[in-house]
N, C-alpha and C positions, 0 to 999 in steps of 0.2 A: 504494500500500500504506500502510496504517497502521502501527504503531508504540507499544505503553505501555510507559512505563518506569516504575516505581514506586519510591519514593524512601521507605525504612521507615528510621526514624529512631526515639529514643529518646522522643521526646515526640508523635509523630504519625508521619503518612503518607501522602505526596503521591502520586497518580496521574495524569502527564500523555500525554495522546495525542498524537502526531506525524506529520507526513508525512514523505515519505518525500526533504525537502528540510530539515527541521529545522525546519518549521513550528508552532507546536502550534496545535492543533486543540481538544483539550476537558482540563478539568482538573477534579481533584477531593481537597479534604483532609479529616485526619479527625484530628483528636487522640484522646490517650490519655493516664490515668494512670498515673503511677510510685506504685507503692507503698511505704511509709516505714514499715518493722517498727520494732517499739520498740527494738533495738539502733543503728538508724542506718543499719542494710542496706537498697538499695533494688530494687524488683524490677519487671518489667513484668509486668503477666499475661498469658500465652500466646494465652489464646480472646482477650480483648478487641485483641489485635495482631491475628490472624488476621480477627476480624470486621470490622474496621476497614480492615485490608485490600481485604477483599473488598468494601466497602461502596463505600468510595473508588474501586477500579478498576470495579466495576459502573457507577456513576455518569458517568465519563469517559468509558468507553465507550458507555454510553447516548447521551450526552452525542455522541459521533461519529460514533454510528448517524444521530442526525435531521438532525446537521449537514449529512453527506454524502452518507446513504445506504450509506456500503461500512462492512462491519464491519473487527474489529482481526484482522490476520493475525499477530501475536508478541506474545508482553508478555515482560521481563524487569524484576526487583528487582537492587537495590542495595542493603545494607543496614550499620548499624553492627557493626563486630566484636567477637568474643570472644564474646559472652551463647550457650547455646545453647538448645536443647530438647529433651529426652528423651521417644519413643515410648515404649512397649511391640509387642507384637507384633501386638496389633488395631491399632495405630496410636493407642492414645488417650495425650494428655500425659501425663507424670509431674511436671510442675512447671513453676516458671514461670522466666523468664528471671534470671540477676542480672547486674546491670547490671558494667562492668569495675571500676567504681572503689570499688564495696564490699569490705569486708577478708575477705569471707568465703573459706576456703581458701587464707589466710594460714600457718597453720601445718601445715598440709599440703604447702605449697609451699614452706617452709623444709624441712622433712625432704627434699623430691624434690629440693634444691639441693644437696645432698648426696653426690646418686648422677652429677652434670655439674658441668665448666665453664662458668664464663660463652664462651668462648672456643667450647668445644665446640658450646653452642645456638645463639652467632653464625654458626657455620660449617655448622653441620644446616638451624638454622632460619631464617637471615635476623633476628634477634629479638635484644635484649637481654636478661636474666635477668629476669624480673619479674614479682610473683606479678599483676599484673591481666590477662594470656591465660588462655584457656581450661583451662588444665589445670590450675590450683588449684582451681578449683571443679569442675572434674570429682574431683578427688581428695576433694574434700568433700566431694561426694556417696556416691563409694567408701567413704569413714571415716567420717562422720558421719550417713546417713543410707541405711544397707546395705537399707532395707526400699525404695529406691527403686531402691538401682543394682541391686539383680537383678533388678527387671522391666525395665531397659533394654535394650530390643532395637538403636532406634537414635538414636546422639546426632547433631542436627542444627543448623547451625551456622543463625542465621535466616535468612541469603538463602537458604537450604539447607531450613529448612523452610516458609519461602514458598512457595517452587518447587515441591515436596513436596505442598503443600495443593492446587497449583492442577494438577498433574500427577499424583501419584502417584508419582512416580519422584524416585530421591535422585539428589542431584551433589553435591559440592563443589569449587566452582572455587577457582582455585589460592590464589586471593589471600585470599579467609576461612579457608580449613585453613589457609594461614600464619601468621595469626593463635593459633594452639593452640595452638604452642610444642613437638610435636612430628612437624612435616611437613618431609619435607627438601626444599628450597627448590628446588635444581640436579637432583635427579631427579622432582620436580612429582609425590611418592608420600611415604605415611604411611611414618615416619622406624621400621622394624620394629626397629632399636634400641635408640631411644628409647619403645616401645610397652612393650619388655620392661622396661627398667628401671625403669618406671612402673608395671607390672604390668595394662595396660590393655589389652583385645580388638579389637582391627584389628575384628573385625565387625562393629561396634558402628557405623562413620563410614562417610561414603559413601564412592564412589567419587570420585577427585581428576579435575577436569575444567578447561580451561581457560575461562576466560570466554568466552561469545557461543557455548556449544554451544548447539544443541538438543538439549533432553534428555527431551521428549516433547509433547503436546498436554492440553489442558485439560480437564479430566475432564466427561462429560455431566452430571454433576450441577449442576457450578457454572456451567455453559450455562446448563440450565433455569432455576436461580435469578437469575438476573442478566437472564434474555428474550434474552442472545444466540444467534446460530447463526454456521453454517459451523466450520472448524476454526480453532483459535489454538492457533500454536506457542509453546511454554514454552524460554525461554531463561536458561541460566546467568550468570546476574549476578556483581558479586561486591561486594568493602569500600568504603563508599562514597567514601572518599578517590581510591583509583585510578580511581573511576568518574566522580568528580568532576573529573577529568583529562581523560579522554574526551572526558567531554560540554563541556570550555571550548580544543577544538580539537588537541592536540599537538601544538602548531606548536614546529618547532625553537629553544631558547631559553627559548619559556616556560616557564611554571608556572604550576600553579593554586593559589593562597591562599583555601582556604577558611574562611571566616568567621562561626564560628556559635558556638556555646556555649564549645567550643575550636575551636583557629586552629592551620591544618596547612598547610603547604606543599608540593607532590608533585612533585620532578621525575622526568623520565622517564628511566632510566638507561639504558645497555645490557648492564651487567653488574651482579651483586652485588656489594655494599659488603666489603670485605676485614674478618675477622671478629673481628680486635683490632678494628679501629676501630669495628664495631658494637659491639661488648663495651665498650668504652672510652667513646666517647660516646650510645652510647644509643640510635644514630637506624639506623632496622630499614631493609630490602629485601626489598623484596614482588616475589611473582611476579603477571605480570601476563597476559596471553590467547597466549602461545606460550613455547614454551621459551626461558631465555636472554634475554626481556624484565624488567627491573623497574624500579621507583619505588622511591623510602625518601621517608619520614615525617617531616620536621623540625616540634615541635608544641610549643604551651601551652598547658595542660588546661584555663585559666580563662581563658581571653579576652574573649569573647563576658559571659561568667558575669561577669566582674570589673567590665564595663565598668556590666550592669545594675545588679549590686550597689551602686556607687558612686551610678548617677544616681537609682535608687530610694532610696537615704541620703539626698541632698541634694537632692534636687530631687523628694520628696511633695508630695504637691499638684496640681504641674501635671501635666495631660492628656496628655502623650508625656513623660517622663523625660529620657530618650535625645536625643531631638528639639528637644528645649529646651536643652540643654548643647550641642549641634551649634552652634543659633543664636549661642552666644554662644563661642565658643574664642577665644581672644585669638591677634592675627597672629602676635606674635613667639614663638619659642620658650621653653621652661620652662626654669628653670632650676632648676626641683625635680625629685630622681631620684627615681625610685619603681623596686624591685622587683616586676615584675606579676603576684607570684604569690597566689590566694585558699587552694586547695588544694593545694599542692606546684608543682614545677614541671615541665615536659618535657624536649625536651631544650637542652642535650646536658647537665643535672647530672643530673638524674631524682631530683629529693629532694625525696624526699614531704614533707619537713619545714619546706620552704621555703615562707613566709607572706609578704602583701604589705608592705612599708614605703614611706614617706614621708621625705627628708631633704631639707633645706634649705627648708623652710617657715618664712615669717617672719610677722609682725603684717601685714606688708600683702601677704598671698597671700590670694586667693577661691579660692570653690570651681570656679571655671572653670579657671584658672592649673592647681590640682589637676588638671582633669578631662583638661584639653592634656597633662598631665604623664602621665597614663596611659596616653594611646594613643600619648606617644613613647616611655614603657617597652617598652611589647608591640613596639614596631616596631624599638626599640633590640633588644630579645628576638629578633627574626624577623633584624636586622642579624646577633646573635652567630651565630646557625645559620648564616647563609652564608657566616658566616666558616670555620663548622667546616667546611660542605659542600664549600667550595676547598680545604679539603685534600686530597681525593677528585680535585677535578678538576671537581668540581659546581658550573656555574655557570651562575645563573638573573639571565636578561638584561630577563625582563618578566613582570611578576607580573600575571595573571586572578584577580579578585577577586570571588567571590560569594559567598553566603548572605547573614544577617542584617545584618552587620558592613558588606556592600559598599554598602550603603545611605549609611552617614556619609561625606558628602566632604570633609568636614575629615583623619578617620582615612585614607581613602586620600589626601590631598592632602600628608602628613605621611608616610606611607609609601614615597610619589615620593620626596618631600625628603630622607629619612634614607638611605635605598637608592637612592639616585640612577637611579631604571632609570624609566620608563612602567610604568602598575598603571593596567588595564583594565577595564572589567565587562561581560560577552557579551549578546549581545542575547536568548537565553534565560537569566532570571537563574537556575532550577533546573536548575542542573550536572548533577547527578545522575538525574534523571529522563530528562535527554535525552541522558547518557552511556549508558543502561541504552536510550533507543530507538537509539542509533548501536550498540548491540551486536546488537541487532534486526536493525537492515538489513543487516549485515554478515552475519548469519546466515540472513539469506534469500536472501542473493546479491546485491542492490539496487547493492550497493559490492563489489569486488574486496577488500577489507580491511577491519579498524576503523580503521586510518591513513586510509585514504582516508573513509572514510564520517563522519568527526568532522570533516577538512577540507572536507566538503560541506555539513555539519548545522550544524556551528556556527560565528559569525558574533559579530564584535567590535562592540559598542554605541558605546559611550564610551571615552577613553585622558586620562588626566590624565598629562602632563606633569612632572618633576621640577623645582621652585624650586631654583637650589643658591646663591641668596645666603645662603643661613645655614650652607653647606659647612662654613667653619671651625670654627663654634662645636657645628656637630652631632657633629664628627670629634672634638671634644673629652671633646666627653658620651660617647661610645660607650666611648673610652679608660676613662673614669672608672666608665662602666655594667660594663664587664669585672670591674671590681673589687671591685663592690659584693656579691653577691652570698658571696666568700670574706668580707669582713666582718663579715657579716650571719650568717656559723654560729652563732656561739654563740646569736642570737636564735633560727634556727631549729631546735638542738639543742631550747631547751625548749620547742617549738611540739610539739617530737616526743615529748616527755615529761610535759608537764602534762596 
């Protein structure tokens, strides 16, 4: 059997084919652009997600028709959270996605902070208070733009309206409705509650399904366009973090450290995070493909982002950026702190207003010394989270490291170092693509479970090792890294007001 899992993402979208051992077989991407309104707001367009979609899994699939001869018997998506999409009742869009981190349905979501606790949403939803989920911008759309919300028949969350385009049939699996900030997490059903208090129509969302249903077959249409035949079952996907867990195995202990624009760490829990402490520090609990499973989110929004930004600064000119500042990181440790924040930071402060600094730079500091000094920021950054995560009880013994990020072996070599654990990279580098085919197999039956079929599919490449002759001096920095960030308010009070 075959196997696509489609990997939809904020800047493109991968589609890879699989067998039914975790093989891939054919692959295909497809960028897109964001578009940049003159407020600052950015937004994907709907059709050009969908056509690109389509293009890329046509392609793959093609692509595994000649290989092998058998066509794809499942495809499921994965995709980022919160953006949604709005029908009408033909089905045709009403608008186009907004991306989480624009402000738009900011003062919408201060009025709706009104009517809950933070406590309250930790406890409904898995969630910290914060206008970048889905229901500020659904509110903006209610208030600001009423000639839209009343032709909406249904609001679709994107793996939700992936799925939608290539079946017809709505789902929402548990783990993108929990991303809306009104789903109640422990009954895996819209929070009828919190519906009212918001003044918002249950009718409007799918129905709440766990990850790896099947939730119907591939519409004749998009057969003929694509030259495929036989049947392909459409499967519920879900956030691409959880899914990116998946597909880098579940093995007891680990974690997957995703590595890309932000840098998110996913352990697997077996219960929900207690709802002070998500209220308190920030970091959510996702439902994940059965009841009473979840993950929480430990993240910084600009990691990926911070790392280009810097090697794009200093390093114009040459031909890889990134790749040229790799070659040169100097062995020993930095002894310049940096705050690694571009635009605010994750968790556990969540303060938007936190900007990146630089201290203890002298006359004889390069830009390399600088460059080291960042990615032991982020790692000092990823060290605080699991500090926080052991309070819980969360403890991640060996970090899976993919996306763009798992490429620098210096950054993973410094990772080992600071977090003293082994940090991996799977032998499929796209997590997600092949967390979305192990939800496949699992739904056809291939594997008695997704436990079992991610222990089957996926497969450990490389294990770098922890250095800990720089133990002392790292234990030191971390001390002093705790601290920096309370110093640092008054700077990022006026980041938040200039």
């Amino acid at each position: 059997m075959l196997f696509c899992g489609i990997d939809v993402g904020t800047t493109g979208v991968k589609a890879f084919v699989f067998d039914e051992k975790g093989n891939p077989v054919s692959s295909s991407y497809r960028a897109y652009d964001i578009q940049v309104d003159g407020d600052g707001t950015r937004r994907l367009k709907a059709k050009e997600l969908w056509d690109k979609t389509l293009d890329a899994f046509g392609e793959a699939a093609s692509q595994a028709l000649k290989k092998t001869g058998g066509g794809i018997n499942c495809l499921c998506a994965d995709s980022f959270g919160e953006a949604f999409i709005s029908l009408d009742a033909q089905g045709n869009i009403l608008h186009d996605p907004m991306i989480f981190t624009d402000r738009w349905g900011e003062k919408e979501y201060f009025e709706a902070e009104k009517k809950v606790t933070a406590e309250e949403i930790a406890r409904i939803c898995g969630l910290p208070l914060s206008p970048s989920y889905s229901l500020s911008k659904i509110l903006y759309l209610k208030e600001e733009c009423p000639e839209i919300y009343q032709k909406i028949n249904k609001i679709l969350l994107i793996e939700d309206f992936i799925s939608y385009m290539f079946s017809g049939c709505t789902a929402a699996d548990y783990s993108t409705a929990s991303r809306t900030m009104f789903f109640d997490v422990a009954k895996a059903e819209w929070s009828a509650g919190l519906l009212s208090k918001f003044d918002l129509d249950a009718r409007h969302f799918s129905a709440p399904v766990p990850m790896g249903t099947i939730i119907g077959k591939v519409q004749r249409h998009i057969l003929d366009k694509t030259g495929l035949r036989g049947e392909i079952a459409v499967v519920a996907g879900g956030h691409d973090q959880p899914v990116n867990a998946i597909g880098s195995g579940l093995r007891a202990g680990y974690a997957v450290n995703s590595m890309g624009t932000a840098e998110c760490v996913t352990p697997i829990t077996g219960n929900i995070l207690p709802a002070g402490f998500i209220a308190r520090r920030g970091i959510p609990s996702e439902p994940l493909w059965e009841k009473g499973k979840f993950c929480c989110l430990a993240y910084n929004v600009s990691s990926g982002l911070l790392v280009q930004w810097f090697a794009n600064t200093v390093a114009q000119g040459e031909e890889n950026p990134i790749k040229y500042l790799d070659g040169h990181v100097p062995p020993q440790p930095s002894k310049i702190m940096v705050q690694p924040y571009l635009m605010g930071s994750g968790t556990p402060y969540m303060d938007s207003a936190a900007r990146m600094a630089f201290t203890g730079i002298d006359y004889g500091s390069t830009k390399f010394d600088m460059y080291r000094a960042i990615l032991e920021g982020l790692v000092l950054d990823q060290k605080l989270n699991f500090s926080v995560l052991a309070e819980q009880n969360v403890h991640v013994k060996h970090l899976i490291a993919v996306g763009g990020g798992s490429r620098s072996v210096p950054w993973l070599q410094i990772k080992a170092d600071i977090l003293e654990i082994p940090v991996s990279t799977p032998a499929v580098k796209e997590a997600g693509a092949l967390g979305a085919a192990i939800l496949c197999a699992a739904a056809a039956g291939v594997y008695g479970s997704v436990e079992e079929a991610a222990a089957a599919m996926s497969r450990i490449d490389k294990t770098i090792e922890p250095d800990l002759k720089h133990h002392g001096f790292y234990t030191e920095k971390f001390e002093v890294y705790k601290k920096l960030h309370d110093k640092l308010e008054a700077v990022n009070f006026l980041n938040g007001v200039v």
